[in-house]
Backbone as CSV, one residue per row, in Angstrom:
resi,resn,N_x,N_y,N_z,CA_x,CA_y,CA_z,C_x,C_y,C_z
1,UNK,-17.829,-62.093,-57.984,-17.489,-62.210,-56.578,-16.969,-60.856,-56.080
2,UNK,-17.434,-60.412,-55.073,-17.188,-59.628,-54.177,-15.892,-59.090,-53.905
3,UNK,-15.222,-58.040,-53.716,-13.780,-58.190,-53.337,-13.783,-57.834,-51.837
4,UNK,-13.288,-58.662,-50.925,-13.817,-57.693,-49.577,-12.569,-56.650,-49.064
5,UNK,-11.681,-56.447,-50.089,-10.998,-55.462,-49.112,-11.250,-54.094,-50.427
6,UNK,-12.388,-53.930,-51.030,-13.183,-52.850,-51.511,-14.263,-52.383,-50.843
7,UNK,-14.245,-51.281,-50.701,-15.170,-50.438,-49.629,-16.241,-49.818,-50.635
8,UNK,-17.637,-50.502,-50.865,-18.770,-49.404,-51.534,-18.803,-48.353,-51.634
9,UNK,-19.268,-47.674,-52.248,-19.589,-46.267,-52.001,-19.949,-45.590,-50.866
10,UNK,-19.524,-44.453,-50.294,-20.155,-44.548,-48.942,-21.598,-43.792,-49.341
11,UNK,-22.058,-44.423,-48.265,-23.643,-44.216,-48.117,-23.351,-42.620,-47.807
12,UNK,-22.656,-42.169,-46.949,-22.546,-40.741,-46.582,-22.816,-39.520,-47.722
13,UNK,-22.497,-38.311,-47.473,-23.123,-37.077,-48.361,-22.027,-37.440,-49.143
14,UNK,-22.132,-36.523,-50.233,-21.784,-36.053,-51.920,-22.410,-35.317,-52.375
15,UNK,-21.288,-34.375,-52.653,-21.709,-32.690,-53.140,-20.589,-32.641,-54.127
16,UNK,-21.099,-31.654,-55.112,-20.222,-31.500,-56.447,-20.087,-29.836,-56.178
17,UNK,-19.124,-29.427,-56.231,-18.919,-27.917,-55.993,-18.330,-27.389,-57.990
18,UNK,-18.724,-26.176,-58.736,-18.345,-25.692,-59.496,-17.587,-24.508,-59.423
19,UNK,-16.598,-24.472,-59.728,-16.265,-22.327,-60.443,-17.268,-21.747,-60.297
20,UNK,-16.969,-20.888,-60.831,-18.515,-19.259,-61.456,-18.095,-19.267,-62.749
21,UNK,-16.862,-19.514,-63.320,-16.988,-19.861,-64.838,-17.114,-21.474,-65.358
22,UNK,-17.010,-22.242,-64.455,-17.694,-23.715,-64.734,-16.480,-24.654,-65.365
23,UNK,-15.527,-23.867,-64.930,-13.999,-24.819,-65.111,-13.676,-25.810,-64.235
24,UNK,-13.493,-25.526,-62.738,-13.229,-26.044,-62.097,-14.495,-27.169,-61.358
25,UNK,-14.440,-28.185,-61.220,-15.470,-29.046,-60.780,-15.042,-30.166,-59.435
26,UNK,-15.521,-29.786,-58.086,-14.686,-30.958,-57.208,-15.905,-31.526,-56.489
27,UNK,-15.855,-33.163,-56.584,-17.136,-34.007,-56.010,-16.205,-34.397,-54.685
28,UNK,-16.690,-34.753,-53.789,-16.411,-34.428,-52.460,-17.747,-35.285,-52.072
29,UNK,-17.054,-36.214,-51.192,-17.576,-37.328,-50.523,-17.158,-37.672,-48.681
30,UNK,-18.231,-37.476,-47.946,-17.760,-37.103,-46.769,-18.496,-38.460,-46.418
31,UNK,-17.620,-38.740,-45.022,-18.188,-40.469,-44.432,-17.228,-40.746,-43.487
32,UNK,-17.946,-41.029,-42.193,-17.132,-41.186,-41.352,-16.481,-39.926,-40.780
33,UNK,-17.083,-39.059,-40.444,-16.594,-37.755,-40.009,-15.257,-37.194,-40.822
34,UNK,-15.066,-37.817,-41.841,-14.043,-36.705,-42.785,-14.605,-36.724,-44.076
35,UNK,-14.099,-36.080,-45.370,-14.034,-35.679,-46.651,-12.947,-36.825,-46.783
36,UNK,-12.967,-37.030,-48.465,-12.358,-38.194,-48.918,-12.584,-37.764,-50.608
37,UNK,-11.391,-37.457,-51.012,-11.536,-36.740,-52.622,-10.583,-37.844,-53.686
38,UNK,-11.072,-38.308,-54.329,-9.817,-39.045,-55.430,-8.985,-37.960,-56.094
39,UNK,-7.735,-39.075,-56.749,-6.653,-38.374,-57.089,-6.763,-37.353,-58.178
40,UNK,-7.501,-37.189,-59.308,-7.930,-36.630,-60.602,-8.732,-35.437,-59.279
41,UNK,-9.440,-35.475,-58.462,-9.680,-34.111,-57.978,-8.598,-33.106,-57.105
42,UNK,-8.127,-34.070,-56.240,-6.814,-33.238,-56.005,-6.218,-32.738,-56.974
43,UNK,-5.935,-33.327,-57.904,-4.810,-32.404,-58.990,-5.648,-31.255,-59.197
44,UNK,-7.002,-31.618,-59.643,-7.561,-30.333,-60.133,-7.845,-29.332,-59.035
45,UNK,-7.955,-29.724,-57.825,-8.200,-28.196,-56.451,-6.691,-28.086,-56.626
46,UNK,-5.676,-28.749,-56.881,-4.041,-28.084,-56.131,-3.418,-27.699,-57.391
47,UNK,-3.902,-27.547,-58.741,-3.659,-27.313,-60.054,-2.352,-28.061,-60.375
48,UNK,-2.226,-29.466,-60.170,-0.892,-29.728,-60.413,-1.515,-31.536,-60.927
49,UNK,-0.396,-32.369,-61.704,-1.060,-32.979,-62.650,-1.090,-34.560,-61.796
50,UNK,-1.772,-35.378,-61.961,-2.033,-36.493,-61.331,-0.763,-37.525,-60.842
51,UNK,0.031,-37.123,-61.744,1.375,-37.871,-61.651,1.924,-37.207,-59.886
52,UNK,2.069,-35.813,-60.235,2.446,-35.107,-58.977,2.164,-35.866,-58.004
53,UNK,0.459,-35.604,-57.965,-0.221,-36.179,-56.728,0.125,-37.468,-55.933
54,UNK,0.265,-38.447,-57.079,0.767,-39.778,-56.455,2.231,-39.382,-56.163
55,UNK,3.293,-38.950,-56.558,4.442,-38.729,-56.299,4.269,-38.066,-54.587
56,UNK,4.027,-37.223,-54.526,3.587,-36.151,-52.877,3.152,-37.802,-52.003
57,UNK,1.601,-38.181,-52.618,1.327,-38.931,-51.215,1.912,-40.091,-51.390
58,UNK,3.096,-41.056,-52.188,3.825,-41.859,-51.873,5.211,-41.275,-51.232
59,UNK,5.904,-39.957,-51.032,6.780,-39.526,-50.456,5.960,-39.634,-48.991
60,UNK,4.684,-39.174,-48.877,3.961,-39.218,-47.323,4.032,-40.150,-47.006
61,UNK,3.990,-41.347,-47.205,3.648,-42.581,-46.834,5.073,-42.825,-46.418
62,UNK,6.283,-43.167,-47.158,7.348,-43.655,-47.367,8.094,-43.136,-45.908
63,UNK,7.703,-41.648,-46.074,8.167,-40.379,-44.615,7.761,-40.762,-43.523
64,UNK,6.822,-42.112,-43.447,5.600,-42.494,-41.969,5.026,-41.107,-41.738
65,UNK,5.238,-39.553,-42.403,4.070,-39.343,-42.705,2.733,-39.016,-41.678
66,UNK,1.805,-40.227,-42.455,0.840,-40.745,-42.518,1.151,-41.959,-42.679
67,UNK,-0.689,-43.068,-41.987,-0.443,-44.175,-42.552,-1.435,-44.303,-43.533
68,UNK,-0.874,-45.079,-44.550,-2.081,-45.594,-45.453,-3.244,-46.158,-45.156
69,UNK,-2.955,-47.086,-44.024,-4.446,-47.864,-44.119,-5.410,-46.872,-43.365
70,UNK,-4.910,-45.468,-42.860,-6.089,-44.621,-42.352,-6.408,-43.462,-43.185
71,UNK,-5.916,-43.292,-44.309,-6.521,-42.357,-45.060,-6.390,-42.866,-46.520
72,UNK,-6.199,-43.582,-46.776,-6.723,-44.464,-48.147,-7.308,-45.308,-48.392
73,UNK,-8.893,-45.156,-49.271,-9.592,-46.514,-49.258,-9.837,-46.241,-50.497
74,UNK,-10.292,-47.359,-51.276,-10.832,-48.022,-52.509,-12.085,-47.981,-52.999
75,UNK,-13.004,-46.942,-53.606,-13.877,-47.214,-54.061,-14.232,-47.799,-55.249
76,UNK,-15.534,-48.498,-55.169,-16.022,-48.825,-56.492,-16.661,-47.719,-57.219
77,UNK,-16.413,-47.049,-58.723,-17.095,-46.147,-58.950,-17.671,-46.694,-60.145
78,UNK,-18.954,-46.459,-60.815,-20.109,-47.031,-61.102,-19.983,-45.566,-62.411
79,UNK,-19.629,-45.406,-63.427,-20.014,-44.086,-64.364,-20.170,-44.425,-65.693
80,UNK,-21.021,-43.710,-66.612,-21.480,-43.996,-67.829,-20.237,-43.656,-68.882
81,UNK,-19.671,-44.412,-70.014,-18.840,-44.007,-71.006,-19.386,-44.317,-71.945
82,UNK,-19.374,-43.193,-72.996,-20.492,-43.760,-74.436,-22.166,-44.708,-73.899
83,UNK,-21.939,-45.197,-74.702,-23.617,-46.439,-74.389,-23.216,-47.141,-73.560
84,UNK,-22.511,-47.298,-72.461,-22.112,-48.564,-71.382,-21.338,-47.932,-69.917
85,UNK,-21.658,-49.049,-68.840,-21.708,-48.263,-67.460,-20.145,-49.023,-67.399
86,UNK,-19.647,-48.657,-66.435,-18.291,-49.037,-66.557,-17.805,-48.729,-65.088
87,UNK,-17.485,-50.056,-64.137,-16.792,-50.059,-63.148,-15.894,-50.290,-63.003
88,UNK,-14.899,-49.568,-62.252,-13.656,-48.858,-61.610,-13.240,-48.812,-60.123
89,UNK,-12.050,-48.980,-60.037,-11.736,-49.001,-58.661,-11.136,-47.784,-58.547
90,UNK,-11.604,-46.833,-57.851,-10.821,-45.393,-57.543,-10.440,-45.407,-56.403
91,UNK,-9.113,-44.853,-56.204,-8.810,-44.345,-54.336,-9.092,-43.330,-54.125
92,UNK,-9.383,-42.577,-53.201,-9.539,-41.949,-52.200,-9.155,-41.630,-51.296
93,UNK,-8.671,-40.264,-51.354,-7.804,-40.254,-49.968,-8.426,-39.397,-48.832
94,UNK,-8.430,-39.171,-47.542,-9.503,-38.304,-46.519,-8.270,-37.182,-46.315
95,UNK,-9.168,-36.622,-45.619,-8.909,-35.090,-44.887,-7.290,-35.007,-44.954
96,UNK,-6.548,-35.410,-43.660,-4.894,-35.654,-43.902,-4.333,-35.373,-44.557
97,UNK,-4.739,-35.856,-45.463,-3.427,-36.606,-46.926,-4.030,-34.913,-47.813
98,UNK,-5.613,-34.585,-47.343,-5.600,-33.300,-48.609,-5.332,-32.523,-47.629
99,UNK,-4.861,-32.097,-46.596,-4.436,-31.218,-45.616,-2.919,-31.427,-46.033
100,UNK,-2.089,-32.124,-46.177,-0.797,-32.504,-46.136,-0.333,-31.846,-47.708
101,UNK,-1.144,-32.334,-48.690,-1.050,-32.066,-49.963,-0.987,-30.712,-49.953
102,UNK,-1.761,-29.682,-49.648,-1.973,-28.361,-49.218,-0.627,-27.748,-48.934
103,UNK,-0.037,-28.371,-47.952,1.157,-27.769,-47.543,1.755,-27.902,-48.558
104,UNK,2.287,-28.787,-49.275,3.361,-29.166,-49.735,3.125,-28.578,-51.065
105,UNK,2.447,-28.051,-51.784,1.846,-27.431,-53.189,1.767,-26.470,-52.929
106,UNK,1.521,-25.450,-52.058,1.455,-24.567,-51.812,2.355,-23.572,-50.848
C-alpha cells in the first residue's frame, strides 16, 4: 500500500555533478522551480558530517526559521545494494534550507 504523504520521485531533472579528482559527488534534483538535495549530500557540499546537518536544519525549524512543510519532502529512493534493490525513504530538503545551511557553515 501506497503511503500518500510520500512524494515519488520527481519526474523533474537530475544531474550528478563530480570534482576533477572524483571525490566529491552531488546528485541534485530540481522540481518545481527549485533544487532539492538530501541530507548525506549537504554534508558532503558543506564538508561537515550528517549529524551536523540535521542539528542546523532542526535549530531552523525550531527558530520558525523556515517552515517544514515548504522545504522538506520525502522521497522514495529505489538503489541497488549487493544482488538486491532496496527502498528507502530519503528527505530532501529545497533551495532555503541549502541557502540557510550556507550561511550558517560558512
Amino acid at each position: 500500500m501506497a503511503d500518500k504523504h510520500l512524494t515519488q520521485s520527481p519526474a523533474g531533472e537530475f544531474i550528478m555533478f563530480a570534482s576533477d579528482d572524483g571525490e566529491v559527488h552531488v546528485e541534485c534534483r530540481f522540481e518545481q522551480e527549485t533544487l532539492w538535495l538530501p541530507q548525506a549530500t549537504l554534508a558532503k557540499l558543506y564538508q561537515i558530517t550528517p549529524q551536523a546537518v540535521t542539528q542546523h536544519i532542526k535549530a531552523i525549524y525550531e527558530e520558525g526559521e523556515l517552515e517544514q512543510n515548504a522545504t522538506c519532502k520525502s522521497y522514495l529512493q529505489v538503489q541497488q545494494e549487493g544482488n538486491r534493490q532496496v527502498s528507502r525513504n530519503r528527505l530532501h530538503y529545497s533551495l532555503p534550507i541549502i541557502q540557510t545551511l550556507m550561511k550558517i557553515t560558512h
